[in-house]
SELOLO-409587 format. One record per residue (C-alpha): x, y, z. Coordinates in Angstrom, 3 decimals. Layout:
// residues N
         px         py         pz
          X          Y          Z
...
// end
This chain:
// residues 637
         px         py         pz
     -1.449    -24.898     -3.490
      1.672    -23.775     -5.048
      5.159    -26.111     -4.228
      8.729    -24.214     -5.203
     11.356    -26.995     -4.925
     15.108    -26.532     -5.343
     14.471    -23.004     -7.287
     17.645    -21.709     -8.585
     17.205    -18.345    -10.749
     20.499    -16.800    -11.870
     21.361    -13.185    -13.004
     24.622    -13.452    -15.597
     27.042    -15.269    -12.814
     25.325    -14.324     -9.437
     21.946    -17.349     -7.952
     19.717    -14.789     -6.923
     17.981    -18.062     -5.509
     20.151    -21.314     -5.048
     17.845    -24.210     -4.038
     15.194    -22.476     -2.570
     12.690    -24.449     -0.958
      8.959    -23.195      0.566
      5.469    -24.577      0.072
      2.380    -22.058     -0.144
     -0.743    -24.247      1.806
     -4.479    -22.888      0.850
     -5.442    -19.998      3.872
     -1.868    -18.975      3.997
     -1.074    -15.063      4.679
      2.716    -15.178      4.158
      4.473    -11.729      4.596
      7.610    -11.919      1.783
     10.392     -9.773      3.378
     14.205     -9.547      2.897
     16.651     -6.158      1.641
     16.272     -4.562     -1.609
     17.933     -6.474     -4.144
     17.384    -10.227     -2.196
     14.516    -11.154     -4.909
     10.968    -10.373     -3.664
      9.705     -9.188     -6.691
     11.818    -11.404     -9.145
     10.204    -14.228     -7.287
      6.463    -13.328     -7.615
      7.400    -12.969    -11.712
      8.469    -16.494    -11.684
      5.858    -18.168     -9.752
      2.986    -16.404    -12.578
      5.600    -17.258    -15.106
      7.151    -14.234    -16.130
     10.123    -15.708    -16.023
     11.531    -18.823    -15.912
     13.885    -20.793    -12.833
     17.502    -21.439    -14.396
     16.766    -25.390    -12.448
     14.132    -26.512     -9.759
     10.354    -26.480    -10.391
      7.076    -24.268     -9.467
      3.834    -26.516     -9.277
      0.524    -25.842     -9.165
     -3.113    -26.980     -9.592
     -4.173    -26.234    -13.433
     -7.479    -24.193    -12.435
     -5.460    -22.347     -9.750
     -6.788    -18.536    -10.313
     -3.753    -15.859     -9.400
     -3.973    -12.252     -8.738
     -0.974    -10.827     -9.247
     -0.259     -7.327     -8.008
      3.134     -5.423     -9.241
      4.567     -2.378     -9.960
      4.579     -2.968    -13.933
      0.832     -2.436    -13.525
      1.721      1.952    -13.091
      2.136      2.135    -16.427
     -1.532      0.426    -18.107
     -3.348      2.701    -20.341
     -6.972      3.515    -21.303
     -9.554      5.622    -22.036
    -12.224      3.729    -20.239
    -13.700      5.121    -16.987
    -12.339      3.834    -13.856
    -15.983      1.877    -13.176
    -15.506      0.081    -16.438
    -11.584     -0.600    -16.152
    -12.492     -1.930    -12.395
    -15.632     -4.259    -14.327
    -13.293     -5.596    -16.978
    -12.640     -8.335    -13.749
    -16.369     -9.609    -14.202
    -15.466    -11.257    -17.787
    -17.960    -14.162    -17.730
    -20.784    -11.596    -16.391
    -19.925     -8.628    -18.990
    -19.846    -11.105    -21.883
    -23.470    -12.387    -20.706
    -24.901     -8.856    -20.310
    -23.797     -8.240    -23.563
    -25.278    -11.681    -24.976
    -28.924    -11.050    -22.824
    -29.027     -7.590    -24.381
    -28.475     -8.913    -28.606
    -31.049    -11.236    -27.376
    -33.265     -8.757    -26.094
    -33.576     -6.988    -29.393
    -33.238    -10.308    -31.309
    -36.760    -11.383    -29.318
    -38.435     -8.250    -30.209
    -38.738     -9.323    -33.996
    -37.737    -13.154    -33.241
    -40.138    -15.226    -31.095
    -38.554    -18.370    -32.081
    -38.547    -20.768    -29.661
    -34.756    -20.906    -29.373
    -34.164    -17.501    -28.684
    -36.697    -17.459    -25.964
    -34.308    -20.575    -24.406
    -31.496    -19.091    -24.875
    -32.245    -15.559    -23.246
    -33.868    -17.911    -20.384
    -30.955    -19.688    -19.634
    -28.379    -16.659    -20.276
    -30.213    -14.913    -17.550
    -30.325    -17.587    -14.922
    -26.820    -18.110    -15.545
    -26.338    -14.115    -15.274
    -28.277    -13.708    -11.731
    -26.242    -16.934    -10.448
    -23.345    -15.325    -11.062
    -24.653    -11.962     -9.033
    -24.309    -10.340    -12.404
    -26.923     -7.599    -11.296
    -24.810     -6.494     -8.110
    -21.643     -6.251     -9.577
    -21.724     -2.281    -10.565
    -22.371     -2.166     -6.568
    -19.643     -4.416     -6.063
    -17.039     -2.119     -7.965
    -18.419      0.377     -6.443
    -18.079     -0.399     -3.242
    -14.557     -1.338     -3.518
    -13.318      1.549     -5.506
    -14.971      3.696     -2.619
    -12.457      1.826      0.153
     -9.899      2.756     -2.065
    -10.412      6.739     -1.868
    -12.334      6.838     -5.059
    -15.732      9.347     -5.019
    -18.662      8.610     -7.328
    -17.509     11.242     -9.394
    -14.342     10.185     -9.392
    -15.366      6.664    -10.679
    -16.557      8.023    -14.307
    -13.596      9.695    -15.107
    -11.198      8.223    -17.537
     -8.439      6.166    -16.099
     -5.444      8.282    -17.928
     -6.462     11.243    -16.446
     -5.344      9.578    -13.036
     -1.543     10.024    -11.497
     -0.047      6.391    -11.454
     -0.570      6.213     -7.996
     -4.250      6.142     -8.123
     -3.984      3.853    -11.250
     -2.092      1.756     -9.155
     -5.493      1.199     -6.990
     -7.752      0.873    -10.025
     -5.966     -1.913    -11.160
     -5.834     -3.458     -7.123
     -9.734     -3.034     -7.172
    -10.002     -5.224    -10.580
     -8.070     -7.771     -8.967
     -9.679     -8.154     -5.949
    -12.738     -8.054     -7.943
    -11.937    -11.370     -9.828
    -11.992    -13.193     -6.189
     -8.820    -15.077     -6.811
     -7.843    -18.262     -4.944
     -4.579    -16.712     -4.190
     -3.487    -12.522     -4.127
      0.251    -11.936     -4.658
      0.742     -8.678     -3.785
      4.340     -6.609     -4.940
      3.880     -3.438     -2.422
      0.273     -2.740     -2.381
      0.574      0.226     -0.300
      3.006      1.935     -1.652
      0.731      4.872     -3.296
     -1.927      4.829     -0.710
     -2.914      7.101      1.819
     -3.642      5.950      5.782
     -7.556      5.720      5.081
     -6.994      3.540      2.336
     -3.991      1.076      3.946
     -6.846      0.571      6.742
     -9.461     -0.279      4.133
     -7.325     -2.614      2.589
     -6.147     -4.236      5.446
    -10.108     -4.639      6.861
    -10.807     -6.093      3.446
     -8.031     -8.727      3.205
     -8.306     -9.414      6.695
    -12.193    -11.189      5.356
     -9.989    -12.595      2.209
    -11.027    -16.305      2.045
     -7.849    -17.315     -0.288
     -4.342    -16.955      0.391
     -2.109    -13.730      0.330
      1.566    -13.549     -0.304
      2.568     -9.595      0.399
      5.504     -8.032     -0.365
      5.868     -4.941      1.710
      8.160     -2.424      3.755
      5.069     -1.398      5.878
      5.472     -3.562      8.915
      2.389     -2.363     11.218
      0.205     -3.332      7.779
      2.071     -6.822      7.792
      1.451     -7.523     11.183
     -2.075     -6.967     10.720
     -2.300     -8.872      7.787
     -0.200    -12.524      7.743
      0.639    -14.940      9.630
      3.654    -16.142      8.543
      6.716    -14.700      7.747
      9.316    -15.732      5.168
     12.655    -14.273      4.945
     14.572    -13.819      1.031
     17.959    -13.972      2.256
     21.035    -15.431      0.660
     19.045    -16.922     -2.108
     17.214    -19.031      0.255
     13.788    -18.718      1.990
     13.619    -19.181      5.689
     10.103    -19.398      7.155
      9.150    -17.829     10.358
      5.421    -19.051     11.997
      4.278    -15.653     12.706
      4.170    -11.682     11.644
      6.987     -8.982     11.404
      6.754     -8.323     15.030
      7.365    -12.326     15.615
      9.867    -12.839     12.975
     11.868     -9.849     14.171
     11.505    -11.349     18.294
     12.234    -15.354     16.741
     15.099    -14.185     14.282
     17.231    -12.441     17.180
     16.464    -15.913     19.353
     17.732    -17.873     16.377
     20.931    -15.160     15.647
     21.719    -15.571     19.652
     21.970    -19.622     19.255
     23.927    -19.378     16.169
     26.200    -17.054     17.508
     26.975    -19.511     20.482
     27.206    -22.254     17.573
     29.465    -20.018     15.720
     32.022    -18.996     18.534
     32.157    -23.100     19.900
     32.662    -24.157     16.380
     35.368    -21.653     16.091
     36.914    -22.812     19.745
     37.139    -26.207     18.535
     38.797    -25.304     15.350
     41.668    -23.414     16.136
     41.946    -26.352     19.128
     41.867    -28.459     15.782
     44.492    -27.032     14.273
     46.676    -26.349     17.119
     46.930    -30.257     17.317
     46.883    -30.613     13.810
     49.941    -28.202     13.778
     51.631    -29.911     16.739
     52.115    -33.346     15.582
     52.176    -33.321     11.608
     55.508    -33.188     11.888
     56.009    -36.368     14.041
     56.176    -39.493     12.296
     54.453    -41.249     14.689
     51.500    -38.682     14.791
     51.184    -37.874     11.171
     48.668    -40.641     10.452
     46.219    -38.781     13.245
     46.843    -35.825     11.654
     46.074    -36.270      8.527
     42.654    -37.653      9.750
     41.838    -34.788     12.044
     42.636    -32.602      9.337
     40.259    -34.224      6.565
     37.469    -34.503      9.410
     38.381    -30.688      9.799
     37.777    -30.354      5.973
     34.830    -31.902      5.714
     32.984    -30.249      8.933
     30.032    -28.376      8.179
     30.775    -24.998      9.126
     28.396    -22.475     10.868
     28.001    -19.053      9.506
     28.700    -15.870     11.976
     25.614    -13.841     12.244
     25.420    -10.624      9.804
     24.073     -7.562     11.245
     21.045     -6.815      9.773
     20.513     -3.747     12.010
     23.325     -1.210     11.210
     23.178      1.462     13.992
     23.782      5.295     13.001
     27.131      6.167     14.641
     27.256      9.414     13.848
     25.585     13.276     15.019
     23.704     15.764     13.163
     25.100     19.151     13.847
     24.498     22.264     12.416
     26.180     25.323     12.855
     23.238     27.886     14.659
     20.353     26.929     16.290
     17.153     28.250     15.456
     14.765     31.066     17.518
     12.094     29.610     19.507
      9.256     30.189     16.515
     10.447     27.999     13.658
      7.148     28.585     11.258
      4.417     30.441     11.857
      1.503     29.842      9.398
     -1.564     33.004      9.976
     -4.895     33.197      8.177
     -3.147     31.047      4.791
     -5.256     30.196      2.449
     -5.084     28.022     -0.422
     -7.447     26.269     -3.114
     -7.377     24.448     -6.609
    -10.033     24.414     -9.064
    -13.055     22.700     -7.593
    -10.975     22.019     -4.250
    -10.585     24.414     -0.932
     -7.497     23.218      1.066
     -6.542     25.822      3.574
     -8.931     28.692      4.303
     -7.951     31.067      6.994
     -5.494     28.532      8.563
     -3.084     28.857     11.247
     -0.374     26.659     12.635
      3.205     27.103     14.338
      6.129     25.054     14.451
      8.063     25.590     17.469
     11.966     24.693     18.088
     11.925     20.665     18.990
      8.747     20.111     17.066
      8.511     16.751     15.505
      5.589     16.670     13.486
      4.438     14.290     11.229
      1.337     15.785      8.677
     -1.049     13.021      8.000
     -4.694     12.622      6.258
     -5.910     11.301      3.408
     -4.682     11.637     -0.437
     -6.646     15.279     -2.050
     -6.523     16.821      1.622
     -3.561     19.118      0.987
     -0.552     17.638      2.969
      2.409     18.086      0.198
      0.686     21.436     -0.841
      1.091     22.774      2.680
      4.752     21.076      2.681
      5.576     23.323     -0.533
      3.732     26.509      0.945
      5.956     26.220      4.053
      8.889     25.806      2.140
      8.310     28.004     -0.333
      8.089     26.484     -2.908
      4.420     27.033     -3.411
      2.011     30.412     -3.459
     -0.998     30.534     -1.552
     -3.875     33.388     -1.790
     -3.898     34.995      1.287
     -2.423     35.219      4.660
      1.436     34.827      5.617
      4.073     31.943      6.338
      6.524     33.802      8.389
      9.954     31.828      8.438
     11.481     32.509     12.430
     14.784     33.682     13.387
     17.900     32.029     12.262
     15.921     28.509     10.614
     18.012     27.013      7.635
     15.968     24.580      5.872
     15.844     21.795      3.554
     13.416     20.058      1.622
     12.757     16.468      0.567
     10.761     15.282     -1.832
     10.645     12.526     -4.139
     11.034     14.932     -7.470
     14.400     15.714     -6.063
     16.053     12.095     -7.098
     15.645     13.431    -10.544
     17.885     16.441     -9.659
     20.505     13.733     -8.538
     23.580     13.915    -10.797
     23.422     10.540    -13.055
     27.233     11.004    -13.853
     28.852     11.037    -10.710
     29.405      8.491     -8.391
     27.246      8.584     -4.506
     30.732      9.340     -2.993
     30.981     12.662     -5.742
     27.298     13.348     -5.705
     27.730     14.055     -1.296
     31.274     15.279     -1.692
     29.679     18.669     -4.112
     26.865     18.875     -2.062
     28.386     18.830      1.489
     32.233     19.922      0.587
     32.827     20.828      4.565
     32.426     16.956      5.683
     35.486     15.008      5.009
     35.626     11.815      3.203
     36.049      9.744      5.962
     32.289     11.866      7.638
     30.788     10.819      4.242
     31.664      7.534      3.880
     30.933      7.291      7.525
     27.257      8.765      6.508
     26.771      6.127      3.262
     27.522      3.264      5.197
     24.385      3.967      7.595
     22.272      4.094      4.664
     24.023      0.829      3.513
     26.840      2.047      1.214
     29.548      0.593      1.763
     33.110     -0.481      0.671
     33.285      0.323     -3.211
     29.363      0.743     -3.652
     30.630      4.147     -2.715
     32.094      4.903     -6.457
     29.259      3.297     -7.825
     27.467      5.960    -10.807
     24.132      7.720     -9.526
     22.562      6.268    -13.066
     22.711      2.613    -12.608
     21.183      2.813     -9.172
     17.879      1.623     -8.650
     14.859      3.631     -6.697
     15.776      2.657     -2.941
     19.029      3.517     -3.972
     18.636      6.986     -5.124
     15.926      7.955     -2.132
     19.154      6.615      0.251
     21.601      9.012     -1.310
     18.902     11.763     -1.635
     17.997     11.243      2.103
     21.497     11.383      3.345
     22.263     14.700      1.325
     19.139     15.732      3.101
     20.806     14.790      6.303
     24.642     16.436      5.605
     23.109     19.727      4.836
     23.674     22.240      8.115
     19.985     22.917      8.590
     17.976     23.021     11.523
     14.512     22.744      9.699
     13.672     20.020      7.744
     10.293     19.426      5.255
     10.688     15.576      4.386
      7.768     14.876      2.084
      6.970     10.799      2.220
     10.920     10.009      2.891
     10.100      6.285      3.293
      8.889      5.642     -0.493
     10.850      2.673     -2.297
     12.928      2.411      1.146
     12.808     -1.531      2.494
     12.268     -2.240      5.750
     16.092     -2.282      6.994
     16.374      1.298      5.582
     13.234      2.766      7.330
     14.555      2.081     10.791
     17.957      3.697      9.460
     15.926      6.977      8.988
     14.152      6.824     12.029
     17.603      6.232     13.970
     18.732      9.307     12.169
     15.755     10.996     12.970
     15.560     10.659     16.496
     19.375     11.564     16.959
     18.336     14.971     15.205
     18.513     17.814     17.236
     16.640     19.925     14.895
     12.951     20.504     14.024
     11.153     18.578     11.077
      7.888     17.718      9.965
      7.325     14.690      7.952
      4.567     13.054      5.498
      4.752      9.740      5.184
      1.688      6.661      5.224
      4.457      4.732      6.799
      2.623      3.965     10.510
      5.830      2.405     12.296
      7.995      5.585     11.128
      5.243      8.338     12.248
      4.827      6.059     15.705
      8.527      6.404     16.337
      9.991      9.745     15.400
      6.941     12.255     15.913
      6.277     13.930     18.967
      3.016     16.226     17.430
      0.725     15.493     14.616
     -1.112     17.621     12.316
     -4.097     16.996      9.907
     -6.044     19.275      8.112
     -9.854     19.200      8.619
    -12.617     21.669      7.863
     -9.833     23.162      5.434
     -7.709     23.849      8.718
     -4.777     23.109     10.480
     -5.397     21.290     13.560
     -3.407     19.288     15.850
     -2.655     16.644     18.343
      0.258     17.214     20.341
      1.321     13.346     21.566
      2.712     10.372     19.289
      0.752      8.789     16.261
      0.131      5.637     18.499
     -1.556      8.336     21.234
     -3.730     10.268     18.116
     -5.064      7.242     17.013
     -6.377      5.505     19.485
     -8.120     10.004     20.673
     -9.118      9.803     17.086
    -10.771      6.629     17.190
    -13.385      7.793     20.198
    -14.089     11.435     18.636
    -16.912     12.221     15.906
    -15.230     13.336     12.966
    -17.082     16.739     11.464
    -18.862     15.888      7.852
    -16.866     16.974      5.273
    -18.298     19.768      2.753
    -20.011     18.214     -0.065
    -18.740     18.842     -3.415
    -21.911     21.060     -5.084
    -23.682     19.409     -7.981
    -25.849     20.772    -10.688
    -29.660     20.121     -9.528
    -31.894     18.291    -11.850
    -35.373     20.077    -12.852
    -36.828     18.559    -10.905
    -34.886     18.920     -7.485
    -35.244     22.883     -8.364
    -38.819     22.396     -8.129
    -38.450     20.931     -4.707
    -38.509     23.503     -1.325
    -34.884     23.657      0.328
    -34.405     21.365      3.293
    -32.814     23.434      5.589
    -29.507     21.841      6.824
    -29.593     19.809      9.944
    -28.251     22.217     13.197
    -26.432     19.395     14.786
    -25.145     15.385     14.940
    -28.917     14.569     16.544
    -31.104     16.054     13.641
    -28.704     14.894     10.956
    -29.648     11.516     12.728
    -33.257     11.740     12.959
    -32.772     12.855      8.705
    -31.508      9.924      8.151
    -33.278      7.311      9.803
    -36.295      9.012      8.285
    -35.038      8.566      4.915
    -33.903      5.020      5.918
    -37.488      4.313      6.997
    -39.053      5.540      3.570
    -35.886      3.186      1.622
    -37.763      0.157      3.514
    -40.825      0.991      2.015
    -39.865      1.312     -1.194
    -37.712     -2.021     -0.521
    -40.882     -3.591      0.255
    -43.019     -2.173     -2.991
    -39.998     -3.229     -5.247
    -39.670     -6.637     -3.832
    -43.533     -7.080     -4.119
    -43.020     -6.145     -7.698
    -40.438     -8.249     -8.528
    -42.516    -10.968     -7.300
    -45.360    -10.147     -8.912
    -43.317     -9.994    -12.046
    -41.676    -13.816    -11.450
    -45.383    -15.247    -11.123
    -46.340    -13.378    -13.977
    -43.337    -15.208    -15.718
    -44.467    -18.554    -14.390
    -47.959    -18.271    -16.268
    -48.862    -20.262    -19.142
    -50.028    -17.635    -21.204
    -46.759    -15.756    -20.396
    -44.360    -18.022    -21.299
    -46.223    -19.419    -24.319
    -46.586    -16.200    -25.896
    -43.183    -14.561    -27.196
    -43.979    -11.167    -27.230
    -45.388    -11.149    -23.262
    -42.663    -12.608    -22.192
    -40.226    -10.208    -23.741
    -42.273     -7.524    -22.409
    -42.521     -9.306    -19.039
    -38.666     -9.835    -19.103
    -37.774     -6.401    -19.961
    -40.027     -5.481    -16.602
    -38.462     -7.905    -14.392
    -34.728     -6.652    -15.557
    -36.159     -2.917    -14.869
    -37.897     -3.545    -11.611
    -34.720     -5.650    -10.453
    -32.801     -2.956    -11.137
    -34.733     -0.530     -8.961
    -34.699     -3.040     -6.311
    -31.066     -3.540     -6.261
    -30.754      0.230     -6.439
    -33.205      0.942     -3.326
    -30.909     -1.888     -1.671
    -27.649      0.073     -2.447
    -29.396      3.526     -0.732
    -30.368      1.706      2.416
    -27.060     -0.203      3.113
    -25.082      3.345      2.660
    -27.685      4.898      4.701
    -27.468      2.255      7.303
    -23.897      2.421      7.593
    -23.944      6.937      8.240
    -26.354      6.534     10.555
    -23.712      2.878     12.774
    -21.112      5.611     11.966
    -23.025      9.072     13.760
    -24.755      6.817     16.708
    -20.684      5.516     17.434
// end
């Protein structure tokens, strides 16, 4: 499918790849992993030929369809809705609606022959494409995605780039290419969402290449594992979980390879040094020491896993009560999020705040910190609780001028420079990256230096509001080291599954605009939250037609069993009209089959304008029973 061969890509004097080798086969779901700065990213660019290798060669088939995922993609512009932006991926199928309708019009003062062939054959070509499903299909996708109807007829630039992000994901998985290269595709979505996505790619017929720090979503997802590491690629025949178990088999046996390779040098050279002087001996000598120049020499293993070696302290401990949150609420225009909420935080608490995007996690983040009003109730702040916030705003407060070591030394001035240092090299500063400016330092970066100010501050309370964003994979397990040597109380948003699993001891969500909670590990509410029924959220009111205020109020179903017997009852009248569209649609395809149809140019305009209109009803009746169908699999468990 695609071959890379002997890729070398350069960056002024440094290879950022130096005769890289790996071949992508059709079906493959590669996970592409390695630190920050290896070349994930810079590699996807160069396969879709963005940019091109310095020597070596990328091949291909010519017809090979790409879709290419990356982070450029935040900043695409328009003024279309997010339906239409999502549609632009049906090309062919747009361009022929647009063609069948001309025609349409054309045919009603144009009976010519050749119009009449041409809308024919346009239309077959439109229905074997599935052109009159593929509203439905954008729809459908765009709903996995966390978008409502509503939401899908609003203009794409009134979306954060986040959610832009997942318009443009939905076009291309839309254009069903043979291969999906994917630059961190869940970097702006929320836990529903990541589980959507990974259900949908998991029925993916072509082959995925993922670049991602979420390691629970590539271990659902591939199946092999290759490693961007020294400007090479190293594959691994398996997941995260398996590359992680096979890469510490394969450091173990180079490690013996390393230290017996070392043995037999310095034995080398003792020898070497021995008898060089000796006439006699120097001929051997000089042989043992070119055969000791020209052995290939094994690399000691780099630790990949740098441990935290240093405590959190702080100088008082809090009271028992660390929050207490009574009767808060809190709403936007057109959206509740707390009403008449309580919650407490007690000393030890380690909570992480989860739910989908909209529900009101950062909001409640900011209202407990303070940084954020609310209309009613109180946030009472307990005894003695120093606190700090994260969030991701705060890399912009960073200081561009001043180097990391400057930026920690002004915000922490009691920890010694030997402490700080100590602090940057767990988040992978070290040596004279230390003096480097805050301004030439890219994303990761900055969250790193951010997070450990976060961490050097003597507070016993902290709010860290999705900490893990634009971290790799090597730096997430540094926080969660950090985080489980904390003595203090925190609670923590972050989509990050493998982080929540292993540093919260409590979860919260907020449902039915309140605060409720679990109190076990995220591994422990997932698999409770998997058995329970999950209450039906409020609708959003809409503005009644005429006609729906002509109609007698159905009075709301009392409980899970009437809402039940609803729905199967309006699933029951769906198949009937199913069955009267489908009869109609036939009816209209014999009509279309008739002589005196088809010869006559006006009846069969009028008898193709019924069959579009009839198809469409069916299609729609379709829609309605499938999303009925699936509430009433969803309420029967």
């Amino acid at each position: 499918m695609i071959s890379i061969n002997d890729l070398t890509f350069q960056i002024g004097s440094r290879a950022l790849y130096d005769e890289a080798n790996w071949h992508i086969k059709p079906g493959d779901r590669v996970g592409l992993i390695g630190a920050n700065g290896t070349g994930k990213s810079t590699l996807l660019k160069i396969i879709v030929g963005e940019y091109a290798p310095s020597s070596g060669s990328i091949s291909m088939a010519k017809d090979l369809k790409i879709g290419y995922l990356n982070q450029d993609l935040l900043s695409y512009e328009s003024h279309h809705t997010i339906l239409h932006v999502a549609m632009e991926a049906f090309e062919r199928q747009n361009h022929l609606h647009d063609e069948i309708e001309e025609l349409l019009k054309k045919i009603e003062t144009d009976y010519s022959e050749e119009t009449l062939y041409k809308l024919s054959d346009k239309q077959q070509e439109f229905e074997a494409l599935d052109g009159y499903n593929i509203e439905y299909r954008a729809n459908e996708i765009l709903a996995g995605l966390g978008f409502s109807t509503a939401d899908q007829h609003r203009p794409l630039n009134t979306f954060s780039g986040g959610w832009r992000m997942r318009v443009m994901l939905a076009k291309i998985l839309l254009q069903t290419p043979d291969i999906l290269l994917l630059d961190e595709p869940t970097n702006h979505m929320d836990l529903p969402s990541i589980k959507w996505l990974e259900t949908y790619l998991g029925s993916f017929e072509g082959a995925i290449v993922i670049v991602s720090h979420d390691r629970y979503f590539l271990d659902k997802i591939v199946r092999k594992t290759v490693e961007s590491r020294k400007g090479k690629l190293t594959v691994y025949a398996g997941n995260y979980s398996f590359y992680v178990e096979e890469k510490g088999l394969r450091g173990e046996i180079q490690k013996g390879e390393f230290k017996n390779q070392q043995a037999k040098i310095k034995q080398e050279e003792r020898l070497i040094e021995r008898f060089k002087a000796k006439a006699s001996k120097a001929k051997m000598a000089q042989s043992r020491m070119k055969a000791l120049d020209k052995m290939e020499r094994v690399e000691d293993v780099d630790d990949d896993n740098p441990t935290v070696n240093f405590s959190f302290k702080f100088s008082k401990p809090s009271g028992r009560h660390v929050i207490k949150v009574e009767n808060a609420t809190k709403a936007y225009p057109n959206i509740d999020i707390l009403e008449n909420a309580d919650g407490l935080i007690e000393k030890g608490d380690k909570i992480a705040l989860i739910g989908a995007n909209g529900k009101g996690k950062s909001t409640l983040l900011r209202m407990i910190a303070g940084a954020e009003g609310f209309a009613q109730g109180k946030i009472e702040t307990g005894h003695n609780v120093t606190t700090t916030f994260f969030a991701q705003h705060q890399l912009e407060s960073l200081h561009l001028e001043n180097t990391i070591l400057e930026e920690l030394q002004a915000f922490a001035p009691k920890h010694s420079d030997t402490e700080l240092r100590g602090i940057l090299g767990c988040f992978l500063f070290t040596g004279d990256d230390v003096f480097k400016k805050i301004k030439v330092l890219s994303g990761g970066e900055k969250s790193r230096v951010a997070l450990a100010k976060s961490l050097t501050t003597d507070s016993n309370f902290l709010i860290l509001d999705e900490p893990t964003n634009h971290l790799d994979i090597q730096s997430v397990n540094i926080l969660i080291q950090a985080l489980q040597q904390y003595e203090g109380t925190f609670i923590s948003v972050s989509h990050d599954r493998y982080f929540l699993d292993n540093v919260a001891n409590k979860i919260w969500f907020i449902e039915e605009e309140k605060i409720k909670e679990y109190p076990g590990t995220y591994a422990e509410y997932e698999e409770w939250n998997s058995k329970r029924v999950i209450p039906t959220p409020k609708p959003i009111p809409v503005k009644p037609t005429t006609e729906e205020k002509k109609k007698p109020a159905e009075p709301a179903p009392a409980n899970a069993q009437q809402l039940l017997k609803k729905l199967n009852e309006k699933l029951k009248r769906t198949e009937e009209e199913i069955a009267v569209f489908e009869a109609s649609v036939k009816a209209v395809e014999a009509d279309l089959a008739k002589e005196e149809i088809f010869s006559n140019q006006h009846k069969l305009a009028e008898a193709n304008k019924k069959y579009l209109a009839e198809k469409a009803l069916l299609d729609h009746a379709q829609k309605t029973w499938e999303e009925l169908a699936s509430e009433i699999m969803e309420l029967e468990g």
